[in-house]
C-alpha positions as a Markdown table, in Angstrom:
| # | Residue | x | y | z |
|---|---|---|---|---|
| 1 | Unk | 0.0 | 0.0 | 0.0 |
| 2 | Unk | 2.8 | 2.9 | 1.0 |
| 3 | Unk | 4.5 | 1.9 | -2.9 |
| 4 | Unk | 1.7 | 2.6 | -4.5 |
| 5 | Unk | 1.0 | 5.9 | -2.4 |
| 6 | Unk | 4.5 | 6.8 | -3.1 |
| 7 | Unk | 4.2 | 6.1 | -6.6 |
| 8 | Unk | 1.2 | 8.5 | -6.9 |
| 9 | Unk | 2.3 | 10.7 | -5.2 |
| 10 | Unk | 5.7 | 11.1 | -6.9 |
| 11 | Unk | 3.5 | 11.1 | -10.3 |
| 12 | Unk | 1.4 | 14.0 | -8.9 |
| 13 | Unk | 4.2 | 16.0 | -7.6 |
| 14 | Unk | 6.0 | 15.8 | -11.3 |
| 15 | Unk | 2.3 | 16.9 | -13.3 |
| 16 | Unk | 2.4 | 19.4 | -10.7 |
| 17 | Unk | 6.1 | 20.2 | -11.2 |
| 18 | Unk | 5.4 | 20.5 | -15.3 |
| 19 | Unk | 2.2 | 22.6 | -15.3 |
| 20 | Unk | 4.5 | 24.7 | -13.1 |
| 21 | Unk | 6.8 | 24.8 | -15.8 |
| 22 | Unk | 3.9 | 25.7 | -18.3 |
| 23 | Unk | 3.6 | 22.3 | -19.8 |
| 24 | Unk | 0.5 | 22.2 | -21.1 |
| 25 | Unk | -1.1 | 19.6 | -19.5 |
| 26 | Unk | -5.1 | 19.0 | -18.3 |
| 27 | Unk | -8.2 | 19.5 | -20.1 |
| 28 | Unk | -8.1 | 23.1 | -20.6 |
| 29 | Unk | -5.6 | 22.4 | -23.4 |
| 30 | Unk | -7.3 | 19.0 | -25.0 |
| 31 | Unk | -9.0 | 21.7 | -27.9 |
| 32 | Unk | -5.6 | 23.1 | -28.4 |
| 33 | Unk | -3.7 | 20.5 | -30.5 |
| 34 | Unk | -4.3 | 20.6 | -34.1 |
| 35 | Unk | -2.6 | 21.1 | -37.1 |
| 36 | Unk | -3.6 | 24.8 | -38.4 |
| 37 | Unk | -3.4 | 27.3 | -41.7 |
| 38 | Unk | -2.1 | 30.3 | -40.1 |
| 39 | Unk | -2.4 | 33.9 | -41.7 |
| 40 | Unk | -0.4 | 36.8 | -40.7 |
| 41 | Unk | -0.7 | 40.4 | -41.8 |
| 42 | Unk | -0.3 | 44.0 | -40.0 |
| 43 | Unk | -2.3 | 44.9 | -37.6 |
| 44 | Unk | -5.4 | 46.1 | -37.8 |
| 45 | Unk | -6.4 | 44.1 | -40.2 |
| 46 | Unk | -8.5 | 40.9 | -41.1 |
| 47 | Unk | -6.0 | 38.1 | -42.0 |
| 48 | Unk | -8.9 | 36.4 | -43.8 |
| 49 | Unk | -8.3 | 38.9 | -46.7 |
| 50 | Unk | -5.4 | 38.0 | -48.4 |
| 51 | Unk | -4.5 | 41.5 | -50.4 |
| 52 | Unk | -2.6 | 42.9 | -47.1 |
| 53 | Unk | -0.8 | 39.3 | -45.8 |
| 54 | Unk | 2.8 | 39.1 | -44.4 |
| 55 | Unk | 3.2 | 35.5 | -44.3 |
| 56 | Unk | 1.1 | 32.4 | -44.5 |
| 57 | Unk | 1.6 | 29.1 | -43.6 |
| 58 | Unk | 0.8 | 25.9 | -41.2 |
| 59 | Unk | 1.5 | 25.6 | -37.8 |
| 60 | Unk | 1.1 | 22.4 | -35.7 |
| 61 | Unk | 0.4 | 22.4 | -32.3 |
| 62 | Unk | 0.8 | 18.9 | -30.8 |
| 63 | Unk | -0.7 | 17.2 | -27.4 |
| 64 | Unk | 2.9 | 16.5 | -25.9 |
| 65 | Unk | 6.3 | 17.0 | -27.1 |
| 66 | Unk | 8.1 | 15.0 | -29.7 |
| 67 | Unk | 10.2 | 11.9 | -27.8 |
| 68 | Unk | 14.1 | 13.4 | -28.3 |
| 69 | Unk | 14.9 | 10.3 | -30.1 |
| 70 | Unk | 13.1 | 10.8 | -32.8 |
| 71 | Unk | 14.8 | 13.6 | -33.4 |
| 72 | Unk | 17.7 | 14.5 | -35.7 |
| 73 | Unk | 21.0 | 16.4 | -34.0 |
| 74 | Unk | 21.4 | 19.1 | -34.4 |
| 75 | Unk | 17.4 | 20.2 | -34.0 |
| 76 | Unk | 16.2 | 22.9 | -35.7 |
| 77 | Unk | 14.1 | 24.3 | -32.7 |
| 78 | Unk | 13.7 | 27.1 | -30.5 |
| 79 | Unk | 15.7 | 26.7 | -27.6 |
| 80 | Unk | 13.8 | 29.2 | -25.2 |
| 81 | Unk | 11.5 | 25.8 | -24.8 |
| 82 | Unk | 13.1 | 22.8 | -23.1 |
| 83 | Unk | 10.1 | 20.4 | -24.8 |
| 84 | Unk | 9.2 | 20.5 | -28.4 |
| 85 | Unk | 5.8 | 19.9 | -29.0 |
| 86 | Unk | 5.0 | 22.1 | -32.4 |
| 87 | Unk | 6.5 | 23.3 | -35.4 |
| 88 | Unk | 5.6 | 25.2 | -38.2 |
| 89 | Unk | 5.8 | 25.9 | -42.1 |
| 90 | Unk | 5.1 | 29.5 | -43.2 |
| 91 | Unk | 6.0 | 31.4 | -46.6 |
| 92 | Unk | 6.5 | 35.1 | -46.5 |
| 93 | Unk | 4.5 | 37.1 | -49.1 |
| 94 | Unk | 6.6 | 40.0 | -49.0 |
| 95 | Unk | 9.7 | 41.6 | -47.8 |
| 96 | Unk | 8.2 | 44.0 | -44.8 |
| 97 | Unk | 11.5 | 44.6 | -42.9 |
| 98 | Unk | 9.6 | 45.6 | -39.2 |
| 99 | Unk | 8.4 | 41.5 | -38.7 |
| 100 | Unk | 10.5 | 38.9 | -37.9 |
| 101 | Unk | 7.4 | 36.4 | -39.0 |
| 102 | Unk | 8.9 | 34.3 | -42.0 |
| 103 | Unk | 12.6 | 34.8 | -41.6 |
| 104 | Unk | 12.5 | 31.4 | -40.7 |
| 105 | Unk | 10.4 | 29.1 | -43.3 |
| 106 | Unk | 10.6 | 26.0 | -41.0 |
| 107 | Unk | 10.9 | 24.7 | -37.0 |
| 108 | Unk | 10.1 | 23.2 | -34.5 |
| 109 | Unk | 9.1 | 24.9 | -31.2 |
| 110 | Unk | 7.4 | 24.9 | -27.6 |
| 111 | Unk | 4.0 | 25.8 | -27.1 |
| 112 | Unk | 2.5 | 26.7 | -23.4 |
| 113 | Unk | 0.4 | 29.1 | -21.9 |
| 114 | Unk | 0.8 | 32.4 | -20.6 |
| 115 | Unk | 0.9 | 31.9 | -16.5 |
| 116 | Unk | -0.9 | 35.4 | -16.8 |
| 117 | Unk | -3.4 | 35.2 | -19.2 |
| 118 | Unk | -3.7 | 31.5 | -20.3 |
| 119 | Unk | -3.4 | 32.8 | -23.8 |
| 120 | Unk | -1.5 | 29.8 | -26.1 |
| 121 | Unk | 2.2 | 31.0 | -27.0 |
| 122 | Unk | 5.2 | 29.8 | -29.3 |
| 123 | Unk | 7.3 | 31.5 | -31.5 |
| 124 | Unk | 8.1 | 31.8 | -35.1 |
| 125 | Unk | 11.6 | 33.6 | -35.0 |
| 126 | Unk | 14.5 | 33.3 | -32.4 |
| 127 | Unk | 17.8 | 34.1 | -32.0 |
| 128 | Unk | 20.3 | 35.2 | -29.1 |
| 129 | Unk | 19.2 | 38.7 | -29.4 |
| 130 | Unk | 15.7 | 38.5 | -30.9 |
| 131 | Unk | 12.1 | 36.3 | -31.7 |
| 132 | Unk | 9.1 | 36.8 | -33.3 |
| 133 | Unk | 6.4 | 35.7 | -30.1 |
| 134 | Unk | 3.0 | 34.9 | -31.2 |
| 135 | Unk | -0.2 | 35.0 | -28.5 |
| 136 | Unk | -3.4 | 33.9 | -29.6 |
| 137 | Unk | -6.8 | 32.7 | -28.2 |
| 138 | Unk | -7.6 | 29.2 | -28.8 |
| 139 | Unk | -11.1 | 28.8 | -29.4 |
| 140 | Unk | -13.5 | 26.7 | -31.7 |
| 141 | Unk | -11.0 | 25.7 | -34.2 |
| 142 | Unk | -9.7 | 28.6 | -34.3 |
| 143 | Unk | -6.4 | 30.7 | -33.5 |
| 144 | Unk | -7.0 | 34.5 | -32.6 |
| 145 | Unk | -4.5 | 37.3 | -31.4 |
| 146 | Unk | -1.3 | 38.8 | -32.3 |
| 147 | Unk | 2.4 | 38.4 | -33.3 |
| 148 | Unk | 5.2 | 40.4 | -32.0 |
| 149 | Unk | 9.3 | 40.6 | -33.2 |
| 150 | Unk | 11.1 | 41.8 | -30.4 |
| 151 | Unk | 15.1 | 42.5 | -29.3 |
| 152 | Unk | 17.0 | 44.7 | -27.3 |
| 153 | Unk | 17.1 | 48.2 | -29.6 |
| 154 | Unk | 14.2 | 47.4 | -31.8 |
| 155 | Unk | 11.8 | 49.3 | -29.6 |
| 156 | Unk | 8.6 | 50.4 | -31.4 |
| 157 | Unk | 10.1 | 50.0 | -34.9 |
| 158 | Unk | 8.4 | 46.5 | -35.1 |
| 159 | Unk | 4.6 | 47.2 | -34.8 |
| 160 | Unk | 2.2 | 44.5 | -33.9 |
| 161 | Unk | 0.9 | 41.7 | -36.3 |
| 162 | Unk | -2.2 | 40.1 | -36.4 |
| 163 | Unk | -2.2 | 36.3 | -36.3 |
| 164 | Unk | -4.9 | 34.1 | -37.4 |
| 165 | Unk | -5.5 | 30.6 | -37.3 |
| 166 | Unk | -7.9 | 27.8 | -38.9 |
| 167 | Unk | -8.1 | 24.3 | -37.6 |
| 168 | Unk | -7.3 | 22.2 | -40.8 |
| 169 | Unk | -6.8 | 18.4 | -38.8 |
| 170 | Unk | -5.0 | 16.7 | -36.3 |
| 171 | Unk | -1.6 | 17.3 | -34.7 |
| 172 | Unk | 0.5 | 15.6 | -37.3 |
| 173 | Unk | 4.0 | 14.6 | -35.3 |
| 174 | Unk | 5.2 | 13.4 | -38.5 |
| 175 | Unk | 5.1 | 17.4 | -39.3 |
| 176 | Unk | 7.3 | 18.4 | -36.7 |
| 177 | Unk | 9.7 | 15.5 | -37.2 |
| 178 | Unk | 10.4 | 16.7 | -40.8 |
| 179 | Unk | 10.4 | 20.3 | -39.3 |
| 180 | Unk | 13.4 | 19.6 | -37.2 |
| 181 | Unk | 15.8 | 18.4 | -39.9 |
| 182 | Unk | 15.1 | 21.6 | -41.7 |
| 183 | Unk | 19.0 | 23.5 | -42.0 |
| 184 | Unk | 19.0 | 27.1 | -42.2 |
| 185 | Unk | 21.1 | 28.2 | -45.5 |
């Protein structure tokens, strides 16, 4: 009897010790993983019209990271996130120097929530000295909020992007696997 209270209680102490961490974890998040066509233009403005879009794409968003052996080394990921559990594959449709949205075509990053505002976060860009942040509302299929490039002397040149998201199937793993071999040129 004390092994298996130990036992569950060690396994509640680490989901306790990862939604700490912002692993998404519990049933607020089950809606959450998908595989989506994301749309991003300037903001204000409706993503759904494509005459004013920065960069288009698919992002997947998956239920739990992406075991590390299935991974290639070196990964192509974001390494603000110590998990990996989404990637994306977005085309820029024009060469607007105030986003960082599109530099990178391909990755594979961390999704979470915002301890503050429970608003679902990854990014799109990252570097030692800058990333593109995206926070968006998760809701009925649906992504809905705002993208951001930031760094330390960018300041308000980057303005705020609006961020759009359609629920187009499952989390596809097999996505984000491919997404990780990607090589910057």
């Amino acid at each position: 009897m004390f092994r298996l209270y130990s036992t569950v209680t060690a396994l509640t102490g680490l989901g306790s010790a990862l939604a700490a961490q912002g692993f998404p974890l519990g049933p607020k998040n089950s809606l959450v993983p998908g595989t989506y066509a994301i749309r991003i233009c300037r903001a204000p403005c409706n993503p759904r019209d494509s005459s004013r879009l920065l960069v288009k794409g698919t992002i997947v968003l998956l239920a739990r990271p992406v075991p590390p052996d299935s991974l290639p080394v070196p990964t192509n990921a974001d390494y603000f996130h110590a998990y990996h559990n989404a990637c994306f594959d977005v085309k820029a449709l024009t060469d607007d120097e105030d986003t960082f949205a599109g530099i990178f075509p391909v990755g594979m990053v961390g999704w979470d929530r915002d301890p503050d505002d429970s608003l679902v976060q990854f990014s799109l860009y990252w570097s030692p000295d800058a990333r593109y942040w995206v926070k968006v509302t998760a809701t009925g299929g649906h992504l809905y909020g705002h993208g951001k490039s930031d760094g330390p002397f960018f300041g308000s040149r980057h303005p705020i992007d609006s961020v759009y998201g359609e629920r187009i199937g499952p989390p596809d793993e097999r996505r984000c696997i491919a997404a990780a071999k990607w090589r910057r040129r």
